[in-house]
C-alpha positions in Angstrom: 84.4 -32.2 -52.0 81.6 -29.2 -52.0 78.4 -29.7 -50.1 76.8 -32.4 -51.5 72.9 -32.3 -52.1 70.6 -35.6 -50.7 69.9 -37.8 -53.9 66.6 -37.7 -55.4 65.4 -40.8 -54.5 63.2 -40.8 -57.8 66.4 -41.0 -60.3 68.5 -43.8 -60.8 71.1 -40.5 -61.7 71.3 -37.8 -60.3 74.2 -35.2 -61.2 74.6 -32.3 -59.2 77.3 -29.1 -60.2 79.5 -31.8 -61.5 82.9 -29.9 -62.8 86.5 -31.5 -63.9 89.6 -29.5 -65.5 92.3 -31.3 -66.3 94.8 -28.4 -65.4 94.1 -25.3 -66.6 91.2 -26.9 -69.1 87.9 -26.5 -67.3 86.6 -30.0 -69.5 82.8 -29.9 -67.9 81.0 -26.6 -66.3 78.6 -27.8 -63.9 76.5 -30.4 -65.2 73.1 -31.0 -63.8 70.9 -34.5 -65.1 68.9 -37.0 -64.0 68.2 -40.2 -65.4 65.6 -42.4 -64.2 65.0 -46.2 -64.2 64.5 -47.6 -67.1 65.0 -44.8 -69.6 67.7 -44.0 -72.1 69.8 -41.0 -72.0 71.7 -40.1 -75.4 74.3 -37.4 -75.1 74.8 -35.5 -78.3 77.6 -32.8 -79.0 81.0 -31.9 -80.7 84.1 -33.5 -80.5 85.3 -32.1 -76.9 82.4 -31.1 -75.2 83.3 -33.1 -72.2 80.9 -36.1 -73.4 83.1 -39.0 -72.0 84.4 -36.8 -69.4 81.2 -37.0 -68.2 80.7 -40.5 -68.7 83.7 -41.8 -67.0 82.6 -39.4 -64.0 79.9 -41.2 -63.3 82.0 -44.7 -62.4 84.3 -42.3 -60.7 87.0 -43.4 -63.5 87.5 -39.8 -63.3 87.1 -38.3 -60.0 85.2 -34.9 -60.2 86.3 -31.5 -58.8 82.8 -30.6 -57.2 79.5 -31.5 -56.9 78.4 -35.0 -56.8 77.2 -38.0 -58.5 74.5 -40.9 -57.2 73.4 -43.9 -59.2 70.4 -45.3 -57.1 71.0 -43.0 -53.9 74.3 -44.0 -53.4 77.2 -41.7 -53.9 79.3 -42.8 -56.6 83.4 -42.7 -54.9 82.4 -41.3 -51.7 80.2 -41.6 -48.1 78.5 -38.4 -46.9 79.4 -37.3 -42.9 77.6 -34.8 -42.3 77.7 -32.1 -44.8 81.0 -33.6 -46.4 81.8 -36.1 -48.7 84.8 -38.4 -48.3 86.3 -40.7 -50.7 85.9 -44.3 -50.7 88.7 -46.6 -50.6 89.7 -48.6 -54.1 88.0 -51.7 -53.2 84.4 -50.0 -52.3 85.1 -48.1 -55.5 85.6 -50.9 -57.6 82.7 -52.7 -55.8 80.4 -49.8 -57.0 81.6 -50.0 -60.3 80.3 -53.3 -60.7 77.2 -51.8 -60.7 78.0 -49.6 -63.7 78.2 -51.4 -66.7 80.8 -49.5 -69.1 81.1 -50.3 -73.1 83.8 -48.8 -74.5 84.5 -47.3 -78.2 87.3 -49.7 -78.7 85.9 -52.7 -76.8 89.1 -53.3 -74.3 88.6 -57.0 -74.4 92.0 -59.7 -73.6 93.3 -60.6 -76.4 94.7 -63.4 -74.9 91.7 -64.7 -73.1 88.3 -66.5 -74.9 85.3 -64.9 -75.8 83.8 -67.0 -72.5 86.5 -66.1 -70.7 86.6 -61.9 -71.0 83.0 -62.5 -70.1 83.4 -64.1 -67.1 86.8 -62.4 -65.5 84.8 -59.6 -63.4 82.1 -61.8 -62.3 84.5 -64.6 -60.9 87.0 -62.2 -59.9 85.0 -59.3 -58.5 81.7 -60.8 -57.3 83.3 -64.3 -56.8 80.9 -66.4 -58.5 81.5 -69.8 -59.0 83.0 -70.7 -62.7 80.7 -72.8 -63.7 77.8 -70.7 -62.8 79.5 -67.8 -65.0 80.2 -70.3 -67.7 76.5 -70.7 -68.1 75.2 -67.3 -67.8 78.2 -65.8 -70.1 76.5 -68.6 -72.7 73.6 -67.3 -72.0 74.3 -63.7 -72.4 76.5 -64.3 -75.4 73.1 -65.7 -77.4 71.1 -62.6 -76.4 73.3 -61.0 -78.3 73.6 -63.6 -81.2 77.1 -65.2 -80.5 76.3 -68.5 -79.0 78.8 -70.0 -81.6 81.7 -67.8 -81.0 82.0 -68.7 -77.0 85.7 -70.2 -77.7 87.1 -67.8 -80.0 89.6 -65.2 -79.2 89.0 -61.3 -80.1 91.5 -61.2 -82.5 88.7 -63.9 -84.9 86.0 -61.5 -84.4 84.9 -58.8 -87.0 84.9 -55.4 -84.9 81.0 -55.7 -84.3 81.2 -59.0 -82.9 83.9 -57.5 -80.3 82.0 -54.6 -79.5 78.9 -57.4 -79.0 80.7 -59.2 -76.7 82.0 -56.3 -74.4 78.6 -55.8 -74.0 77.8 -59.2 -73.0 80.7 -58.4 -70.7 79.2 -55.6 -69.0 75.8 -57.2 -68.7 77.2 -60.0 -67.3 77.6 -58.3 -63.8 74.0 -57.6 -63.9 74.5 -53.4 -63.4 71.8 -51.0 -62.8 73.1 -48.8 -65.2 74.7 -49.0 -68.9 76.9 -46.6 -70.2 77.8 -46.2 -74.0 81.0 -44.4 -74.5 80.2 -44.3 -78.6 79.8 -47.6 -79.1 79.9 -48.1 -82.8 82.3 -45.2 -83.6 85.6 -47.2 -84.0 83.5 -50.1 -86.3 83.1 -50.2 -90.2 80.0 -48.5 -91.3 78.4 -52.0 -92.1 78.7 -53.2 -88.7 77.5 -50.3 -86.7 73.7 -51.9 -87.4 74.5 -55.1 -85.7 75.6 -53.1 -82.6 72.9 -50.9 -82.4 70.1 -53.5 -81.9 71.8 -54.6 -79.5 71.3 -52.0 -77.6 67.9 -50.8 -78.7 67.1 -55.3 -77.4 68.4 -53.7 -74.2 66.4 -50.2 -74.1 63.1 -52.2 -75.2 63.8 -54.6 -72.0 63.9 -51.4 -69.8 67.4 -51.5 -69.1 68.2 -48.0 -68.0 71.0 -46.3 -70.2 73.7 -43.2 -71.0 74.7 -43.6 -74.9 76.9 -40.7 -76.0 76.6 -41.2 -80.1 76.8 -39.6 -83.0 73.9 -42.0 -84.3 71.2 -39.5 -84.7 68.7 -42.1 -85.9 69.4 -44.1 -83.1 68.4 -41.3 -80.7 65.2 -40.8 -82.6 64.2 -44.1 -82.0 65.5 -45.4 -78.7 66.1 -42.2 -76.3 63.6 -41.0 -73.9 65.7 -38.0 -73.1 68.3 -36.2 -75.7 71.2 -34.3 -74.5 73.1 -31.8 -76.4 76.8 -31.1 -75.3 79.0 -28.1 -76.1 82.1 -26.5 -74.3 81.2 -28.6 -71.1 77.6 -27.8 -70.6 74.6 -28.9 -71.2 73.3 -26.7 -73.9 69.5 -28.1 -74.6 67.9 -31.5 -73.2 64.4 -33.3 -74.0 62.3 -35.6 -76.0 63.5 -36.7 -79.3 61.2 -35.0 -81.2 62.0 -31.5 -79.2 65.9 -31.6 -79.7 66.6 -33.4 -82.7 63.1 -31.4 -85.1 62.7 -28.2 -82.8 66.0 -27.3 -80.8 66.0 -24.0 -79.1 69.6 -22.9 -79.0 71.4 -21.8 -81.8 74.2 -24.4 -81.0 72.2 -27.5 -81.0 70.5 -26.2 -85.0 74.2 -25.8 -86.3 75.6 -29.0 -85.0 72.5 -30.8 -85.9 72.5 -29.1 -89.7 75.9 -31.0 -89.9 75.4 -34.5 -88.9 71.7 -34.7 -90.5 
């Protein structure tokens, strides 16, 4: 890895000349952003802007090229010696990515395992907590988000928003420092992306700090603190709601944003 730059101690994020190609395709061009405690990031932008790219960079499920990545001073895949950065073996990796919550597009859960029982895999497995203490905090976590009823159900008897609800409760229920959104209602039925959404808005109003890449501009206007718009792996324009979505700058951002308005 290049020569990594000290974290900012005041950002729960902090990206630094982050690039990744996947061959010949340079997929993000040095990418620069901070996210602090307790705010919500939402990343705009065109289909392959290097959005998720970015996202699964920052639980090192993609290992970036140069620059570096910190979620609360800590260098996400690596330990710093001196001016270098070396990478960490799988289990410290996967230790640190217990500490960033992921929710995917197309929810990943076991199909052959309960509702109860995706929730509590990681924790029991990963963190080795006791069953019955996971039992009773995936109950817990499962009415937050208004599924006490369905703790003994399998996937495959859920509606699409109730899965995506659960993987949710699923990430939560390692208690991370950070959520990340990779679209979260894109792969539901237009009637169910509601249900989803407050959700997650529950979770931004509780100060839980957040990366949502969505096409949900609404959803941006109302929950973000900080709006970032994507295109050709950079970061084109970033701000307050009101500055992006009503008064962008760049050419870019106005076209895309005359298109999904």
């Amino acid at each position: 890895m290049s020569t990594p730059v000290t974290p900012a101690t005041s950002a729960m994020v902090d990206i630094k000349s982050v690039r990744k190609s996947f061959g010949s395709l340079e997929v993000l061009k040095g990418i620069d952003l901070e996210v602090r405690t307790g705010e919500v990031t939402v990343i705009l932008g065109p289909s392959g802007s290097g959005k998720s790219t970015l996202l699964r960079t920052i639980n090192h499920l993609e290992k970036a090229d140069e620059g570096s990545i910190s979620v609360d001073g800590s260098y996400v895949g690596y330990r710093r010696s001196g001016d270098r950065l070396y990478e960490l073996g799988e289990r410290e990796i996967l230790r640190q990515r217990t500490q960033i919550g992921f929710v995917f597009q197309n929810f990943n859960l076991f199909p052959h395992l309960t509702v109860v029982d995706n929730i509590i895999e990681a924790p029991v497995s990963a963190l080795r907590r006791p069953r019955k203490d996971a039992v009773e905090s995936a109950r817990r976590l499962l009415d937050r988000v208004g599924l006490a009823d369905k703790a003994d159900a399998y996937p495959g008897q859920l509606s699409g928003g109730q899965q995506q609800r659960v993987a949710i409760a699923r990430a939560l229920a390692l208690e991370p420092k950070l959520l990340l959104f990779d679209e979260p209602t894109s792969a539901l039925d237009p009637e169910l992306v509601g249900e989803v959404l407050d959700v997650i808005k529950d979770l931004a109003h509780q100060g839980t700090t957040m990366i949502v890449v969505t096409h949900e501009i609404g959803f941006a206007r109302e929950v973000a603190d900080t709006v970032v718009f994507m295109d050709d792996g950079r970061i084109v324009e970033q701000g307050a709601p009101g500055d992006v979505l009503d008064r962008p700058r760049h050419d870019r951002t106005r076209t895309f944003l005359s298109k999904v308005l």
